[in-house]
N, C-alpha and C positions, 0 to 999 in steps of 0.2 A: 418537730424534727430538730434533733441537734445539728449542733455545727458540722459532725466527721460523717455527718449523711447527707447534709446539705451539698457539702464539698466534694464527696463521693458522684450523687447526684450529676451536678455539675460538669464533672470531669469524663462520666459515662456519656452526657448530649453531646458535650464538646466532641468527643470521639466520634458518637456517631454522627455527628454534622463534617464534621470535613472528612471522615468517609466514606461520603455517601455521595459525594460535589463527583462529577462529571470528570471521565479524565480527559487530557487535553488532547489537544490535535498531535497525531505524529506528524514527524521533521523528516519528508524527504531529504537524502543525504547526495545519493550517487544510483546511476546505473553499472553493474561490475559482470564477466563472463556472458556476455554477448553472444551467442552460435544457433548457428540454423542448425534444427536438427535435423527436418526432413526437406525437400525441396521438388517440387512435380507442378505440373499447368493446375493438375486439379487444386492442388492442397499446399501449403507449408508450413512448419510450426518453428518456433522464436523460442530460447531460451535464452531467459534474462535474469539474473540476481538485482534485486533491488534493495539500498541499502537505505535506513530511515533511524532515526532516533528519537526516542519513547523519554517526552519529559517530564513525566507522570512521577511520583515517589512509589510506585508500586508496579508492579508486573503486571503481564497480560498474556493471553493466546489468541494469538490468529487461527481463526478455525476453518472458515471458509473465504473465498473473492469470487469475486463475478464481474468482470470487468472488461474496457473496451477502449482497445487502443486508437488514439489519432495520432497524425505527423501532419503538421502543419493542414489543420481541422481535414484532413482525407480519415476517413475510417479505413484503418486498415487489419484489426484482425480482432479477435475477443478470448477472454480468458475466465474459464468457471474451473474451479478446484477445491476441492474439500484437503486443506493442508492443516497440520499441526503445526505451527511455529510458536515457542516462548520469545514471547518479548520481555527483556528485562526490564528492571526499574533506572531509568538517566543513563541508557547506555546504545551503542548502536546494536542495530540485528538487520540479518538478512531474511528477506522474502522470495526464496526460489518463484518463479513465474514461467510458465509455459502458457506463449498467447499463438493460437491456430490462428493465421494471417490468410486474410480475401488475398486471394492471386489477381482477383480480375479489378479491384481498385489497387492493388502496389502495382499491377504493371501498367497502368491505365494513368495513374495518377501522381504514384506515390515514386516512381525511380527517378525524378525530377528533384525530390526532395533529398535523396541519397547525395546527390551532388552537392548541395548549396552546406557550406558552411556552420550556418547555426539551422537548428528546426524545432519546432514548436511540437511538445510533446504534450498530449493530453491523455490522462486516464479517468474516463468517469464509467462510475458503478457502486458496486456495495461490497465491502468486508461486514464478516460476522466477528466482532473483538468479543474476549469476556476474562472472566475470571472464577476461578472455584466450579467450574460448570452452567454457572450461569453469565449466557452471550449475549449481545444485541447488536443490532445491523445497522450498521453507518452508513450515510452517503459520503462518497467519494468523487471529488470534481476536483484535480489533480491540472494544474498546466504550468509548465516550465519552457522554457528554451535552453536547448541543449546544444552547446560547441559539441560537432558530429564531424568526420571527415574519413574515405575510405581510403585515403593519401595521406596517412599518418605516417 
């Protein structure tokens, strides 16, 4: 082989090795638009914008979650969605979230936590990320403490 094949060569591995490398974890940012939508003894449902930032050099899509909310480790409600979301490359984005919340662990356990100033928020489950049509399923084990107050 000549040199402008050798270096051809070369320059096609290099390509496909660093893209091919794993992308990295998104950056929970913020929670934004907070509202109950519905509210009854049986049932209630949460809407939530969730704000995160992709520090990947490339885009992605969010395609489905499946996930489960805690406050201060009470379970309090679970969310599965088949959503489309583009995630840009090094930029924030939003995750619309509707999570159907247990009535009988928020009233039982969780209106305790409404009060207290900081709370401990945990999301664990799976998103389906991908790219070009081909997706794969992440574990998600998400936990924060979040300055909360309904006396804002």
């Amino acid at each position: 082989m000549n040199r402008k094949q050798i270096t051809l060569v070369i320059t096609i591995s290099l390509i496909l090795v660093t893209s091919c490398r794993s992308p990295k974890d998104l950056e929970f940012r913020e929670f934004n638009n907070i509202t109950l939508e519905k509210l009854g003894f049986a049932g209630a449902a949460l809407k939530v914008d969730l704000t995160y930032y992709n520090p990947n050099n490339f885009g992605l899509e969010l395609n489905r979650t499946d996930l489960d909310l805690f406050v201060d480790s009470i379970f309090l409600g679970h969310s599965s969605q088949d959503i489309q979301v583009a995630i840009p490359r090094r930029a924030n984005f939003t995750i619309p979230l509707k999570i159907d919340l247990d009535m009988k662990n928020l009233l039982r356990n969780g209106l305790t936590s409404l009060f207290s100033k900081e709370i401990k928020v945990r999301l664990l489950g799976k998103v389906k990320v991908g790219k070009a049509g081909v997706y794969k399923t992440f574990n998600v084990d998400y936990i924060s403490v979040q300055n909360f107050s309904l006396y804002k």
